[in-house]
Every structure is written in C-alpha cells, then in structure tokens.
N, C-alpha and C positions, 0 to 999 in steps of 0.2 A: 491333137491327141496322138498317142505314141504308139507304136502298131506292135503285134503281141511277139512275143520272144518263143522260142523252141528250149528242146533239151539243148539243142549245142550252143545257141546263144547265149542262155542260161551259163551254162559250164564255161564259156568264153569268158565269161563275165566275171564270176565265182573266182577266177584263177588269177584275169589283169587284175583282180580288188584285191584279192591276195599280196602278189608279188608280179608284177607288172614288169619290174625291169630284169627281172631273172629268171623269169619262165618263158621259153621259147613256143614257137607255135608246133613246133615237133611234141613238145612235152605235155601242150595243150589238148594235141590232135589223138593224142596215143589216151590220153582221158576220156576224151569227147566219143571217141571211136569213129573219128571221119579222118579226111588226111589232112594233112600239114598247110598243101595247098588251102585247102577248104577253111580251114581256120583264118588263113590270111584275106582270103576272100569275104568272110562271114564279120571278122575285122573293121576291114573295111567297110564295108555294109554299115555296121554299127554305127563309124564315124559318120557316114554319108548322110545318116538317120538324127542325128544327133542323139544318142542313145552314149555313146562315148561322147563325151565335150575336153577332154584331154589328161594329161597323164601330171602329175602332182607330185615331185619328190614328197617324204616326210621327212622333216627339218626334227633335230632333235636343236632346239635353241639355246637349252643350256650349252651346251658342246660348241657351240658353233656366239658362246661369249654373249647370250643375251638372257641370262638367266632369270629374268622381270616375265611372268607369260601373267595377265591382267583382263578379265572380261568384265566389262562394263557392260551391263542390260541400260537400255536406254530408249525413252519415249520421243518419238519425233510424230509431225503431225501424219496421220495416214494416208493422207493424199499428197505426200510429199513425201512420202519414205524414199522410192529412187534415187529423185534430186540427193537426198542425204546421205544416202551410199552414196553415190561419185564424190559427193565430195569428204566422206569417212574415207573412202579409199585411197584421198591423197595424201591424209595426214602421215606423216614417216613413223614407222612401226605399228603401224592397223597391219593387221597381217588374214583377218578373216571380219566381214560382216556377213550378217544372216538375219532376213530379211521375217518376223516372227505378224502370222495372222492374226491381230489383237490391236485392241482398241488402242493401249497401253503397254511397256514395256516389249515395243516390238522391233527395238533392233538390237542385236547382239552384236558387240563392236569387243574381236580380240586383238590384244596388241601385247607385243613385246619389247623390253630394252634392258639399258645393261644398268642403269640404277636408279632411286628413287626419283631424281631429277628428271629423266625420259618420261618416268609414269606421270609426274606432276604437270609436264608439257603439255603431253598428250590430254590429260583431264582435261587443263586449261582451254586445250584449241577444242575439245568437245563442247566448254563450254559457252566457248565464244562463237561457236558454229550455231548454236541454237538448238543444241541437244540437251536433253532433258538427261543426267545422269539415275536413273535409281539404284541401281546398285551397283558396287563395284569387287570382284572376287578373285584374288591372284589363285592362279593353277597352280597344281602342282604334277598332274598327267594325264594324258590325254589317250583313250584306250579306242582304238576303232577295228573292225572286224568285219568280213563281205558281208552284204548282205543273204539271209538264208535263204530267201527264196531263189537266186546265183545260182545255189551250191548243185552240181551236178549229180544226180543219184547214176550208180551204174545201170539198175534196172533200165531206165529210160536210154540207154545206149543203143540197146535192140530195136528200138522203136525207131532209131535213127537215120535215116540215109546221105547223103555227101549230096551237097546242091553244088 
C-alpha cells in the first residue's frame, strides 16, 4: 500500500505531471511555499517510494513520421495477461499496453507506424501471438492533464512547514 501524500507532495506532483522537464524545483518551491532544497528532497522521497516510477517524454508521432496511432482492445486469457504484456511489448510499434480488470476485452495494446502495411503486421503478430482482437480503433489525439487531486491549493500552503 502507498503511504499518504501532504499539501507539498500534492503540489510536487501537480507541477512534474504538468511540465516535468521545464519547471524547476525553485519554481516548484516558490508554489509549494517550502524551499528549493525541500523540493529536491521531497523528490526524491517520491522516487525512493515509488510514488514517481519515471519521467515520459510525450512523443507527438505524427511529427516524428509515424502518423498510423491504432488501439486494439484485446482479450487474452486472465491468468495470463502478464505473459501477454512482455511479449505485446516486444512486437515493434506497441508503444503502450494497459493491463484492463475484466473478464474480456482486457488488454489495450497501442501501436504506431508509418503505413497500412505496419498496422497489418502488427495485427498479424497479435494474431499469431494468441490474442483475441476485438476491436480495433485508429487515433486521432490524445488529451492528458495532472491529476486533480495533485493540484496544489494555496490555502494549504499555510498549513505547511519544510521537512
């Protein structure tokens, strides 16, 4: 079990989900109302915690020549879903599986490429791996935003003191 978060963990949290590569921990610290140190420290903690598991560019893929983004919902047997991730995850262009609680239709397999013949590949080795396709749904974008419970209130700043 995961142990409870504060206002500046919160707010720590709120800001890397944001913008991660371009907000400093000065910038973070001057929000939170602790210091700079304290952020770095508090940081780390996180990772130590595993509360952070690591840091994610976001790929825009059309720009970067893979303009195919393709999610297949797929049924694999429940007691075997892990096995099925490692090896979803080696097929070239799986780019996200997610692992869904249900009896049926519980694994999300996205993938990218640069044209119809990638997507037909990949189908193929889905279906030669012993996945169940049921649907299959090209993207068109992908919207994500911090989580709100993150989001740092000022009021809770006062409450705060620098560990």
């Amino acid at each position: 079990m995961g142990r409870p978060l504060d206002n500046v963990d919160r707010g720590i949290l709120y800001h890397l989900q944001r913008d991660a590569r371009n907000t400093t921990t000065q910038e973070i610290a001057e929000t939170v109302g602790v210091s700079a140190s304290t952020v770095r420290n508090r940081i780390e903690a996180l990772e130590d915690d595993g509360i952070i598991k690591g840091y994610h560019p976001e790929i825009d893929y059309e720009a970067a020549n893979l303009p195919l983004r393709v999610l297949f919902v797929c049924t694999v047997p429940a007691t075997e879903r892990a096995d099925y991730v490692s090896q979803l995850l080696e097929i070239q262009g799986v780019v996200d599986v997610r692992e869904m609680l249900v009896g049926r239709r519980n694994i999300y397999v996205e993938v990218v490429g640069t044209s119809t013949q990638d997507i037909t590949r990949i189908t193929d080795t889905l279906h030669e791996s012993g996945v169940t396709v049921e649907s299959s749904e090209i993207l068109r974008e992908r919207h994500i935003q911090p989580f709100d419970h993150f989001h740092f209130s000022e009021e809770g700043a006062d409450e705060q003191h620098e560990s």
